[in-house]
C-alpha positions in Angstrom: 18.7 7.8 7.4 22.1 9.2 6.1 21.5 11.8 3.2 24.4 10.3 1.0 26.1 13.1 -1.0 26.9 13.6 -5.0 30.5 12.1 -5.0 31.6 15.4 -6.9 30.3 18.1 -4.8 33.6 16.4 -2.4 37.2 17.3 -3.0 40.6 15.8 -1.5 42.1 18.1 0.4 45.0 18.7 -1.9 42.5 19.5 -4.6 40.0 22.2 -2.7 43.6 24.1 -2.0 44.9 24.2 -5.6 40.9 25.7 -5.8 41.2 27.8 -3.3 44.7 29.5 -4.0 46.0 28.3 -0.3 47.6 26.0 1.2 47.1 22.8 2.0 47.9 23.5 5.7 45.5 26.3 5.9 42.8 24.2 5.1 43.5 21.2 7.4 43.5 23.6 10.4 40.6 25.3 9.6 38.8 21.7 9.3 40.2 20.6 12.8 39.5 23.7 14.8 35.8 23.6 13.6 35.3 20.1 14.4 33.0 19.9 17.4 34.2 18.5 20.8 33.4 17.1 24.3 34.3 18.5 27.8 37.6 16.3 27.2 38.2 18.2 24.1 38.1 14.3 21.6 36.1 15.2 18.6 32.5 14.1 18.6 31.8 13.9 15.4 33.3 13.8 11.7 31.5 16.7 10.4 32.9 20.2 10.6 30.7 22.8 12.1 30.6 26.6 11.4 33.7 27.1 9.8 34.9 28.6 6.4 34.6 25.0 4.5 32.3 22.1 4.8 34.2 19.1 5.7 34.0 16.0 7.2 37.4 13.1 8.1 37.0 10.1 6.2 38.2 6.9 8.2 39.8 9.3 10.9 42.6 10.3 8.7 41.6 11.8 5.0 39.3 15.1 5.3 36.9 15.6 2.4 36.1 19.5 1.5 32.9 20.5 -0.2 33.4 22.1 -3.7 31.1 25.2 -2.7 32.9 26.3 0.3 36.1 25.8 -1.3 35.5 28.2 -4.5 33.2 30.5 -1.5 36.9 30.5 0.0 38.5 31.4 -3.1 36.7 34.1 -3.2 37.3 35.4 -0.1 40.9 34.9 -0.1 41.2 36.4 -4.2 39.6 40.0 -2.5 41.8 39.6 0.4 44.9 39.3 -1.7 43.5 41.9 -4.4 43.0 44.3 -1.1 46.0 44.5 0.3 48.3 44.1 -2.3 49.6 47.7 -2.4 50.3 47.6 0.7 52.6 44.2 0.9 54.3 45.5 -2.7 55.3 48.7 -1.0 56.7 46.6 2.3 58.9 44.5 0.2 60.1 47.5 -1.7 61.1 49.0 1.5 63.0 45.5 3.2 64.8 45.3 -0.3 65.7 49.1 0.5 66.6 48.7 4.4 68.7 45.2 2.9 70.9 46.7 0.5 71.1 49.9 3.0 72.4 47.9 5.8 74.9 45.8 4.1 78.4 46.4 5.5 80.8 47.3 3.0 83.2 44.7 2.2 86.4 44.9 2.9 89.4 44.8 0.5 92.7 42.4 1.7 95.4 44.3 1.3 97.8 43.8 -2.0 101.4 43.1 -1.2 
């Protein structure tokens, strides 16, 4: 027997990344990669397995997230972000410093 899930513990894909703070890219791969697969690598089955998110492809083409792992993700991407903020504020200071350093001078047409 199928255990049939609570229709709202499922999100759209579009929806578990405006959750999660991501993209909806990121989320799609992560789904595909952790999709389990034969010898010929063709998927076996619909449900992901040991991935970040719970998932599973609905009709082959629309993936369904579970709510938990897409807040668990939110978390993990939030103290991610939070942790290495400093460090990515203090490399766009510097480009923005190395841009304006290595902008030629322009040169002025002569007046006649």
């Amino acid at each position: 027997m199928i255990a049939m899930a609570v229709q709202d513990d499922w999100l759209s894909v579009a929806k578990a990344a405006k959750l999660a703070g991501c993209s909806e890219q990121y989320i799609r791969r992560d789904l595909l990669e952790h999709l389990p697969r034969d010898e010929k690598n063709q998927p076996t089955s619909d449900r992901t397995q040991g991935g970040r998110l719970d998932g599973w492809l609905v009709n082959g083409r629309a993936w369904m997230v579970s709510l938990a792992s897409a807040e668990a993700l939110r978390e993990t991407l939030s103290t991610r972000a939070t942790i290495h903020a400093p460090a990515r504020a203090a490399r766009k200071a510097g480009a923005a410093v190395q841009k304006r350093a290595k902008r030629p001078a322009a040169k002025r047409k002569k007046s006649r």
